[in-house]
N, C-alpha and C positions, 0 to 999 in steps of 0.2 A: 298600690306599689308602683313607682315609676319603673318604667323600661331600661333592662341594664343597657347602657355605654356598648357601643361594638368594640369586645373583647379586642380586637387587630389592635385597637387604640390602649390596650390597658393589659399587660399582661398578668396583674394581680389587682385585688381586691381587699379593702377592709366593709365589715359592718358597721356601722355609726350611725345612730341617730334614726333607726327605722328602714334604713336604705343600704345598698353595694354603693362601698364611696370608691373609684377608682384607682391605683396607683399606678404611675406612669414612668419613678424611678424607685426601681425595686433596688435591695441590696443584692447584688452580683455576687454569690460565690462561687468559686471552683469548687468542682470532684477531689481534680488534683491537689486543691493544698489543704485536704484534707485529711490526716495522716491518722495510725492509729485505731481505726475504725475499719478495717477493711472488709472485714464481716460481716457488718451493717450494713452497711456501704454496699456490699454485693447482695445480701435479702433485700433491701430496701427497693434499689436497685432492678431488681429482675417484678418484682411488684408493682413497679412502675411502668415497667414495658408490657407486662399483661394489662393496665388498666388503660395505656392510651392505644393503647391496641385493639382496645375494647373486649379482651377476655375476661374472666372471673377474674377479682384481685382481693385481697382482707385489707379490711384495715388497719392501721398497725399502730400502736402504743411505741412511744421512747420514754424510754425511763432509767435514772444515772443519778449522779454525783453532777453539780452546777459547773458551768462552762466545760464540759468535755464534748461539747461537738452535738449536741440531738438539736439543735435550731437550724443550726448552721450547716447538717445533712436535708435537713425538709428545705430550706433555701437556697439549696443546692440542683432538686430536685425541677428548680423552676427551669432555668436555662438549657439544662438538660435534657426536658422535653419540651420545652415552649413550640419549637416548630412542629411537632408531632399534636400540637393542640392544647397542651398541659395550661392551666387557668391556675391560680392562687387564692383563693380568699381565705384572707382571715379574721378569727372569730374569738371575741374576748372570752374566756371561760364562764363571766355571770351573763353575756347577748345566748346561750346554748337553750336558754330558755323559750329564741322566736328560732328555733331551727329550724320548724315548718317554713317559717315567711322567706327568711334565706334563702331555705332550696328551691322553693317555687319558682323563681326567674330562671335557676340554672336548667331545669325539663327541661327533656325533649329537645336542649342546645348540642350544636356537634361537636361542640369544646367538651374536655373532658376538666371536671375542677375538684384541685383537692382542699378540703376543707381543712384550716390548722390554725389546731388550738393548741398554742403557747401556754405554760406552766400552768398545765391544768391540775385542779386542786380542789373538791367541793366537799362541803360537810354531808353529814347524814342527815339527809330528809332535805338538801336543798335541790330547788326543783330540776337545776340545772342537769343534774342528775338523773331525775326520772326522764327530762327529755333525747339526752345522749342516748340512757338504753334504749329509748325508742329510735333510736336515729341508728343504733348500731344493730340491733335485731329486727327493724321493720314493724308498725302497726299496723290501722288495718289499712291503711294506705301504701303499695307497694312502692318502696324508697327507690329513685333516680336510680337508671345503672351508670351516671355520667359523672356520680359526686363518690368520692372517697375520703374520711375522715384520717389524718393523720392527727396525735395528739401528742404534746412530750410534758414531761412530767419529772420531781425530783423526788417523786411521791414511787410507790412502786405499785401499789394498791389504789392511790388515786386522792383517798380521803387520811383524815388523821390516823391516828394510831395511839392509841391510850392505856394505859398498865392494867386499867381497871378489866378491858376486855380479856385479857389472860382467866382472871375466872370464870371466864364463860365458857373453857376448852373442857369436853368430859370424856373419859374414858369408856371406850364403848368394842366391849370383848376383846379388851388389849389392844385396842388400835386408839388414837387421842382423835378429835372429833372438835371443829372449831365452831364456836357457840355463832349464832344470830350475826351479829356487829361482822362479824370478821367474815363471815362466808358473802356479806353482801359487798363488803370492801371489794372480794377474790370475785365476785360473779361480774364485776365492771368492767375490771380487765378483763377477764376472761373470754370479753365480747370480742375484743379485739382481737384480729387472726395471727395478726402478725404482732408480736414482743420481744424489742431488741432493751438489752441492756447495756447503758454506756459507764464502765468501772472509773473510778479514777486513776490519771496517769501514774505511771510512774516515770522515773528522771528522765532514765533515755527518752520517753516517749515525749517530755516535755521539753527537751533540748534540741529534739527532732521538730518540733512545734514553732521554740523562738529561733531555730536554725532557716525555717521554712519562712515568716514571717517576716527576719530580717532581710532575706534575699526580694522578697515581694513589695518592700521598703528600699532595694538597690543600697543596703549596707551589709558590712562585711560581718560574717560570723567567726568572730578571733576567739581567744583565750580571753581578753578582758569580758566580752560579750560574756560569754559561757560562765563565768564567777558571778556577773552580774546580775545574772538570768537567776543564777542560783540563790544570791542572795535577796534578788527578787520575792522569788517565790516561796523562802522561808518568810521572809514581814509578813507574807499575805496568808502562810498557812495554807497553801493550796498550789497543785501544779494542775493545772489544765488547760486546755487549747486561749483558754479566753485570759489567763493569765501571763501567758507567753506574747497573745499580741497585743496584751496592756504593757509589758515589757519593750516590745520589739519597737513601741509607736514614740517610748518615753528615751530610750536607747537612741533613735536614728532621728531623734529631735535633736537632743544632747550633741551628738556628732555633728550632725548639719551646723549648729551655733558654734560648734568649737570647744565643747565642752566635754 
């Protein structure tokens, strides 16, 4: 295993190819123009000051509806505390299977790194699987205090969800009782300390979204904007933050040509 890159040089990290491959321009988000979330936002948030602080912290699950903001709060989290030490790597959902070899370079560093795993999703019996619970409850090997997994997910239990598994639910002294499949789905999450749930918007919150975006764009939020937006987001069947700045990008093009 090569020597990781001094971190000063690299404030985040991907896995690839057996190695920490460095990254040098991260995507920048603000706190601020992140609306809508401010719940999250504040557990997440105070989770993060306990772990570069170096207190006890959990690790925390996002789990939602697609484009409402769980990427782009763990993204958030870089700049935020980068000078406090905060490190980034990230980790493709099928790489969770070398999570030994990953965390090995980060021991014993005075950087603290959060490990993040984008739309995580594994079936039953994939290994990746059996490795996370070991990463998220400790083998016999006592895990880093320096790494904390953050994971987001569109999943809420992590893996599939199938009709068939309903017959496995049994009644036991009047209380229902969820078969095999479905208690293993609940005990993955369940590892995680922290579980924020991100709902889908609704209008204002999505108007407050392409409102926010087009100003971050230096164009105007008018009346035609706002019908726009709207008609936008019915084509797409969906109002969410990532909706609104697909909006706001295709809007303040349009303007700038004169169109």
């Amino acid at each position: 295993m090569p020597e990781m890159d001094n971190p000063l040089n690299a404030p985040a990290y991907r896995w690839r190819e057996g190695q920490l491959e460095p990254i040098h321009r991260t995507h920048h988000v603000r706190l601020d123009d992140l609306l809508g979330m401010e719940r999250q936002k504040g557990i997440l948030l105070q989770n993060l000051r306990q772990f570069v602080a170096g207190y006890p912290a959990n690790h925390a699950l996002l789990t939602g509806a697609r484009g409402t903001g769980k990427s782009s709060l763990v993204k958030a989290m870089l700049p935020a505390f980068h000078d406090e030490g905060l490190r980034l790597v990230a980790v493709a959902p099928p790489d969770l299977v070398a999570l030994p070899d990953i965390v090995a370079p980060l021991h014993k560093r005075a950087e603290r790194f959060l490990l993040y795993v984008d739309d995580f999703s594994v079936a039953p019996g994939d290994r990746a699987l059996m490795a996370l619970k070991t990463a998220l409850d400790g083998g016999i090997e006592e895990p880093p205090d320096n790494v904390l997994i953050i994971a987001t997910s569109n999943r809420r239990h992590l893996m599939p969800e199938y009709q068939s598994e309903n017959a496995e639910y049994q009644w036991v002294e009047g209380e229902i009782h969820p078969g095999e499949t479905t208690e293993e789905k609940i005990s993955l999450s369940e590892r995680f300390g922290i579980w924020l749930s991100f709902p889908p918007f609704n209008q204002t919150q999505y108007l407050a979204m392409v409102e926010r975006h087009l100003g971050l764009l230096g164009c105007e939020y008018t009346d035609a904007a706002r019908s726009e937006a709207l008609r936008w987001a019915l084509q797409r069947a969906s109002r969410s933050g990532r909706v609104a700045a697909q909006f706001a990008r295709d809007w303040a093009g349009r303007q700038a040509m004169g169109g």
